[in-house]
N, C-alpha and C positions, 0 to 999 in steps of 0.2 A: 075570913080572908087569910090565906096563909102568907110565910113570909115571904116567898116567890111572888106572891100576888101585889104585896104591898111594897115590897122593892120596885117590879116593876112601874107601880102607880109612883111611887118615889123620883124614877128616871124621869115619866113623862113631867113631873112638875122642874126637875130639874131643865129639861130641855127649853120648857117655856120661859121658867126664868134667863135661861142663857139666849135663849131668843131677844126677849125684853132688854136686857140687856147690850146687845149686840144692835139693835135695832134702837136706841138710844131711845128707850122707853115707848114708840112706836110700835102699833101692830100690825105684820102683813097682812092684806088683806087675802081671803082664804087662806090663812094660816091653819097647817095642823102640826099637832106636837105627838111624835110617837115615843117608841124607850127606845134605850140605846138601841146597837145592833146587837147582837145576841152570838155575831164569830167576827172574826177580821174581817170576813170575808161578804159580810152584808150588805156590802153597799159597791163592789166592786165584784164579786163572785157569780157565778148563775144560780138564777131563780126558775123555778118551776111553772109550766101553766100547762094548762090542759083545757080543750074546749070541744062540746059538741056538734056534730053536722049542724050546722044553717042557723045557731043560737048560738048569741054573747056569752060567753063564760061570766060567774063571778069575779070578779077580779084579782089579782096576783098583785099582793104587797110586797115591795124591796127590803122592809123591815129598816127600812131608816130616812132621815131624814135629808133634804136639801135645801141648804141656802141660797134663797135668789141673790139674784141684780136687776139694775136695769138692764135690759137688752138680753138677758141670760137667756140662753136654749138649752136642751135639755133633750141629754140623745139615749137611743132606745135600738138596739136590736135584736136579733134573736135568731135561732137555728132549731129546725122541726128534724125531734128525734125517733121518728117510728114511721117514716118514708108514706105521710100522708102531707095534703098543701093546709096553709092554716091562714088568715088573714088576723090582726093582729094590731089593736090600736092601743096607745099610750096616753096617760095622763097629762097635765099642759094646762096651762091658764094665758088668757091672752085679753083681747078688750070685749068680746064676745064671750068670752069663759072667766071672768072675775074671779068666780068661786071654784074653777075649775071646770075640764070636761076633757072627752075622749079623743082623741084626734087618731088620724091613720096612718099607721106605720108601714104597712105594705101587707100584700098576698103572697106566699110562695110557701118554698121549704126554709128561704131565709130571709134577711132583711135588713137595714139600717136606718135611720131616718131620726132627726133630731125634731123636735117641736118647739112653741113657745113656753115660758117658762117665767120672764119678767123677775121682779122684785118681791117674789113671795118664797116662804119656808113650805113645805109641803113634801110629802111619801113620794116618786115614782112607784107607778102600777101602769100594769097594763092587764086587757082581758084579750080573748082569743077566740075565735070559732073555726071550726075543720070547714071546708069549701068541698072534703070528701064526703065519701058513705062513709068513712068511720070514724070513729072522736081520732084527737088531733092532741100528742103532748110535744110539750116543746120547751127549750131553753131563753130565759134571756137575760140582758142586759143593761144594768141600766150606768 
């Protein structure tokens, strides 16, 4: 493991700890602990996705984490860069999605839409599929 690798492993236990911490020794449920951001710009910046005709993408990590609450949402949009339509769902936990799950953000070349998000720590992701004949990349935001 080199030292980029074991920094990184570093940050994620760091994160957990300030989790635990901040959560007054409590775990959220579906909690996940990623490494820091990796620019400023990580968690405010655009992210990249790309998706094939009429199939989910893999998923697009923000590369950082969020703090719930109770009642917390958790907004997501996005702009398709190469003039094809994309359809485009976002991550969220709610009383049907404990551990998480996918939710819909919208079809077009754009979109906006906030989901549930509650009282857990957890990544924003989103995946993507083109609704064209041709794959489908695109910008977003979480």
């Amino acid at each position: 493991m080199g030292t980029k690798d074991s920094s990184r492993r570093f940050s994620r236990l760091g994160a957990v700890a300030a989790a635990t911490a901040v959560a007054g020794g409590l775990l959220f449920t579906g909690a996940t602990a990623e490494a820091a951001p990796l620019s400023p710009n990580a968690c405010s910046g655009a992210h990249q996705a790309g998706g094939a005709p009429q199939v989910w993408s893999k998923a697009s990590h923000s590369g950082c984490s969020v703090f719930g609450a109770p009642g917390r949402k958790q907004g997501y949009s996005f702009t398709v860069q190469n003039n094809q339509t994309a359809c485009v769902q976002g991550w969220g936990f709610d009383a049907a999605h404990p551990k998480g799950g996918w939710f819909d953000i919208g079809c077009g070349i754009s979109g906006h839409m906030t989901v549930p998000w509650g009282n857990v720590l957890g990544e924003p992701q989103v995946r993507v599929k083109s609704v064209s004949l041709l794959p489908t990349l695109l910008d977003w935001y979480n």
